[in-house]
C-alpha positions in Angstrom: 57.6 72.2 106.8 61.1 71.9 105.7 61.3 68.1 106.4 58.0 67.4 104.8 59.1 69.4 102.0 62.3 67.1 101.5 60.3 63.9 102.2 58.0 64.7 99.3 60.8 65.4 97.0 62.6 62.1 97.7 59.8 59.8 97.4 58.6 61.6 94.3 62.2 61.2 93.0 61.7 57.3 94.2 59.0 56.9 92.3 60.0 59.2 88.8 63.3 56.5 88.9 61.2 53.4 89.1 59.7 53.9 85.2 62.9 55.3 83.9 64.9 52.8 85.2 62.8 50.2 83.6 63.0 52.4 79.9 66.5 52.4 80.2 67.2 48.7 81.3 65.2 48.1 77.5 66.7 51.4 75.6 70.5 51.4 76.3 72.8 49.3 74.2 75.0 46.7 75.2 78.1 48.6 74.1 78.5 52.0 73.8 82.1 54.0 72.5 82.5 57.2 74.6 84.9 60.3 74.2 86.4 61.6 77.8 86.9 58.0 79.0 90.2 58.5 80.7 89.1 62.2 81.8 85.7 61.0 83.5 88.0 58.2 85.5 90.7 60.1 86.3 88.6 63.0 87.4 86.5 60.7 90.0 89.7 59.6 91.4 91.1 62.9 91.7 87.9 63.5 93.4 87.9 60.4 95.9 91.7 61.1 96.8 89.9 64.8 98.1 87.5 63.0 100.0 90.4 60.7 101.6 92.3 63.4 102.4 89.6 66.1 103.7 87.9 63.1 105.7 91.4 62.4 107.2 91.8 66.0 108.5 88.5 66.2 109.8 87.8 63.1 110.9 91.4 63.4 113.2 89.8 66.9 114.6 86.2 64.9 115.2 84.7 67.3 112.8 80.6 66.9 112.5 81.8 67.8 108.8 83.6 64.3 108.7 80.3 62.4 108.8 78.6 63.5 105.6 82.1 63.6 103.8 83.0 59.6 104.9 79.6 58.8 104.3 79.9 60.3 100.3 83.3 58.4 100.0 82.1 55.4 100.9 79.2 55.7 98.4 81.6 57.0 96.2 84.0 53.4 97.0 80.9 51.2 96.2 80.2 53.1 92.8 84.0 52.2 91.8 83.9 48.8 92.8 80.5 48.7 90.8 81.9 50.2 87.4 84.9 48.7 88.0 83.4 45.1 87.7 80.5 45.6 85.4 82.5 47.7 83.0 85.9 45.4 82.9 83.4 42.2 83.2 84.6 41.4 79.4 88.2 42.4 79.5 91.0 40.3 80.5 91.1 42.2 83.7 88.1 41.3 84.8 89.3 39.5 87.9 91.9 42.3 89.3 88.8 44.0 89.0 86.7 42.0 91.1 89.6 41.3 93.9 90.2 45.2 93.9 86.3 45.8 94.5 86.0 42.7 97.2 89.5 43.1 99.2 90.0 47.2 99.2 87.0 49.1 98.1 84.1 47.8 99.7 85.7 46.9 103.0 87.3 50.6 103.0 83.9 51.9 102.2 82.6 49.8 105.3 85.2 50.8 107.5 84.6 54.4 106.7 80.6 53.8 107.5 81.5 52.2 110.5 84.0 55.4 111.5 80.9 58.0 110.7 78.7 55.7 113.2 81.2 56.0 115.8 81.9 60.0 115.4 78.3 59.9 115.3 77.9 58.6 118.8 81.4 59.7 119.6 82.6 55.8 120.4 81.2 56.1 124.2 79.9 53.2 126.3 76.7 53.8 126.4 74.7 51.6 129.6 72.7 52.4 132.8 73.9 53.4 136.1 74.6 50.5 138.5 75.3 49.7 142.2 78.5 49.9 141.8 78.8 53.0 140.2 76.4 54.1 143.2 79.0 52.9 145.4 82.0 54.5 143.5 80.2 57.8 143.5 79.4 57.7 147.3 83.0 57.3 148.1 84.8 60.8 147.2 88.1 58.9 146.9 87.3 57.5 143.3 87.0 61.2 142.2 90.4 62.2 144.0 91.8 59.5 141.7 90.1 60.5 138.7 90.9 64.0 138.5 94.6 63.1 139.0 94.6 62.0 135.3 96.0 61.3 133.2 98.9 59.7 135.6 101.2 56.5 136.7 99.7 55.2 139.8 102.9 56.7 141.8 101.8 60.1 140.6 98.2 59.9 141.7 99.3 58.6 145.2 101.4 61.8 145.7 99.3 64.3 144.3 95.9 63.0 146.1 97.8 62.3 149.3 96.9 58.5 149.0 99.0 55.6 149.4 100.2 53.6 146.3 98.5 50.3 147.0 95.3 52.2 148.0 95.2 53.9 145.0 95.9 50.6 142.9 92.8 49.2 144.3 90.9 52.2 143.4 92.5 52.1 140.0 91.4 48.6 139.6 87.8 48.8 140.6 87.6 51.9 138.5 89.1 49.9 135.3 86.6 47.2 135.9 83.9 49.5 135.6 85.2 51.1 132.3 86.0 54.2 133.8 90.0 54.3 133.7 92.7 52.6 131.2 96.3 51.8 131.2 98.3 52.8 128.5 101.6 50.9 127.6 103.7 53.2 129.8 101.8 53.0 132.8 100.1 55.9 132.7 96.3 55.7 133.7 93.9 58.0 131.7 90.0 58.3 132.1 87.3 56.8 130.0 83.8 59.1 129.2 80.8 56.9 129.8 77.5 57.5 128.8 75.7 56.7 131.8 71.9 56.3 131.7 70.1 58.0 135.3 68.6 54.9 137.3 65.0 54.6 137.6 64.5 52.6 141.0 61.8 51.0 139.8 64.9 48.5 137.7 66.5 47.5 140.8 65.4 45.3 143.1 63.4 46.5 146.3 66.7 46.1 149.2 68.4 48.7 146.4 65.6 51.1 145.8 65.8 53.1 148.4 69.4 53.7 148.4 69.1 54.2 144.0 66.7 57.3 145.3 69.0 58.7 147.9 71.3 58.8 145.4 69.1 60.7 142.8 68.0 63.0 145.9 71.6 63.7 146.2 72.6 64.1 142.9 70.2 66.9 141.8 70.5 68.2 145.8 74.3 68.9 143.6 73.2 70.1 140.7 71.1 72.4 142.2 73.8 74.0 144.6 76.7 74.1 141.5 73.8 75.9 139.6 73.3 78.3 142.2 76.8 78.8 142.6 77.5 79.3 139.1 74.4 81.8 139.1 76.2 83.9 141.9 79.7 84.1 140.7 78.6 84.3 136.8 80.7 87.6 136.5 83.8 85.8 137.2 84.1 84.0 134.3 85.0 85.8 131.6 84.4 84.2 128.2 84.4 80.5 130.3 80.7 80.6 130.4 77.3 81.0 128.5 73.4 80.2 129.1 70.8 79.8 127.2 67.5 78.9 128.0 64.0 78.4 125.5 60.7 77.0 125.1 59.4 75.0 122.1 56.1 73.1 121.9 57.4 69.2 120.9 55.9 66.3 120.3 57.4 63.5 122.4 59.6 62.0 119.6 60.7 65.3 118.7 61.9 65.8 121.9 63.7 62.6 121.4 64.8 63.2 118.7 66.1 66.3 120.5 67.8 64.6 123.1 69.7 62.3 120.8 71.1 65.4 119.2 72.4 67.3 121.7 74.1 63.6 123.6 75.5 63.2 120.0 77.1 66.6 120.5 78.3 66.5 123.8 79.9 62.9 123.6 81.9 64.0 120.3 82.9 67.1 122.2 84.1 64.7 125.2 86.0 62.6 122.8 87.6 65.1 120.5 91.1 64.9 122.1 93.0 62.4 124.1 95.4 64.3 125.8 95.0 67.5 127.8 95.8 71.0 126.9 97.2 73.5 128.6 94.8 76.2 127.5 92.1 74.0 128.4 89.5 74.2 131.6 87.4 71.7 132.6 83.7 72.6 132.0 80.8 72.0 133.8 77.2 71.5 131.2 74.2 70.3 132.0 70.9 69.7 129.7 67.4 69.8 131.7 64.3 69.5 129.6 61.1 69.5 131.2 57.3 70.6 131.1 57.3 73.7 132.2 54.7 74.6 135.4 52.3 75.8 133.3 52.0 72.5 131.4 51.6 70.1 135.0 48.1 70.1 136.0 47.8 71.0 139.8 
């Protein structure tokens, strides 16, 4: 009701603008003295630098906050370059005006768009599940590896009981699959992905079989760690929570649903580089599905 609500109001307020603007682009005067001049400017820039600087601190703690804020300061950039130009277009400055508006303030305002897209989808690969990954996952050594970082190569090797050129191969095939990096000092430090589940029906037929073993396996997990979890839920303390609903969704709300909660997860995944030592490594899954009532027998 809410969204219709809001819907209605904007494209009433579209069309209200279309006949003013039009009375106004015959009405207003070519010039036009104002008082205030150097308050109004000065106040906008006082309130842009804000924006900079709240944007800054938010945007560094991956803040959902940060994407309507960079989103207002880059609107806020393009409306300086455009007074900027239009009103200096007769003044001798006219062309520090336009260079400011076409080398600083529009790309800044891009930049910052392009920064709320990727808090937005918190700057993970996003693809499907290959045969590769199949194979990585069916070897437990490539998660020895990766729970050893971040790490130097040496490190992992004596913490996972490996040896160091075995664990540079592993390390290799695990970078070529964007799941690792090396930083400048040699130490290796995992890469979230935002793998898609395979549907065996996209791989061809000598694969299928073993792309649905894998699924089989994969929930035959996610079923035991559930069950687990379920039994030693006292044991937590404040390291757990469950929540469970129904709702009654069309499919693109459910969609749309979906693309929420990955938005929320991945910027929770990417919100800090390095680990903490008050941190524990959590376990969360999201299942959404017609419940038995809704499946005809």
């Amino acid at each position: 009701m809410i969204r219709r609500i809001l819907l209605a109001v904007l494209a009433g307020a579209a069309v209200c603008l279309l006949p003013w603007t039009v009375y106004l682009a015959h009405t207003l005067p070519d010039r036009y003295d104002t008082g205030q001049w150097r308050t109004a400017w000065v106040g906008f820039d006082i309130a842009l630098l804000l924006c900079f600087a709240a944007g800054a601190w938010l945007g560094l703690r991956r803040r959902r906050a940060a994407v309507p804020l960079l989103s207002a300061t880059a609107a806020m950039l393009f409306c300086d370059a455009w007074f900027d130009v239009m009103l200096g277009w007769t003044s001798p400055d006219r062309w520090a005006s336009v260079a400011l508006a076409v080398f600083v303030e529009v790309p800044v305002a891009v930049v910052l768009l392009l920064a709320t897209r990727r808090l937005l989808s918190g700057g993970m690969r996003q693809r499907s599940v290959t045969m590769a990954d199949i194979a990585m996952r069916e070897d437990p050594r490539y998660q020895q590896v990766v729970r050893e970082l971040p790490a130097t190569a040496d490190e992992v090797a004596r913490k996972a009981a490996l040896g160091r050129d075995e664990v540079e191969e592993l390390l290799k095939t695990l970078q070529d699959n964007g799941f690792v990096r090396r930083g400048r000092k040699g130490a290796w430090t995992a890469v979230p992905q935002d793998l898609r589940e395979p549907k065996p029906d996209e791989f061809d037929e000598a694969d299928r079989e073993r792309v649905a073993a894998f699924l089989d396996q994969k929930y035959e997990r996610e079923l035991a760690l559930l069950s687990w979890a379920a039994e030693n839920r006292d044991d937590f303390g404040p390291w757990a929570t469950a929540q469970r609903t129904s709702a009654r969704l069309t499919e693109a709300e459910f969609r749309e649903l979906e693309t929420e909660y990955r938005e929320l997860i991945l910027r929770f995944c990417q919100r800090r580089r390095r680990p903490m030592t008050d941190e524990k490594e959590l376990s969360v899954r999201f299942y959404a599905f017609p419940s038995p009532e809704a499946v005809p027998s």
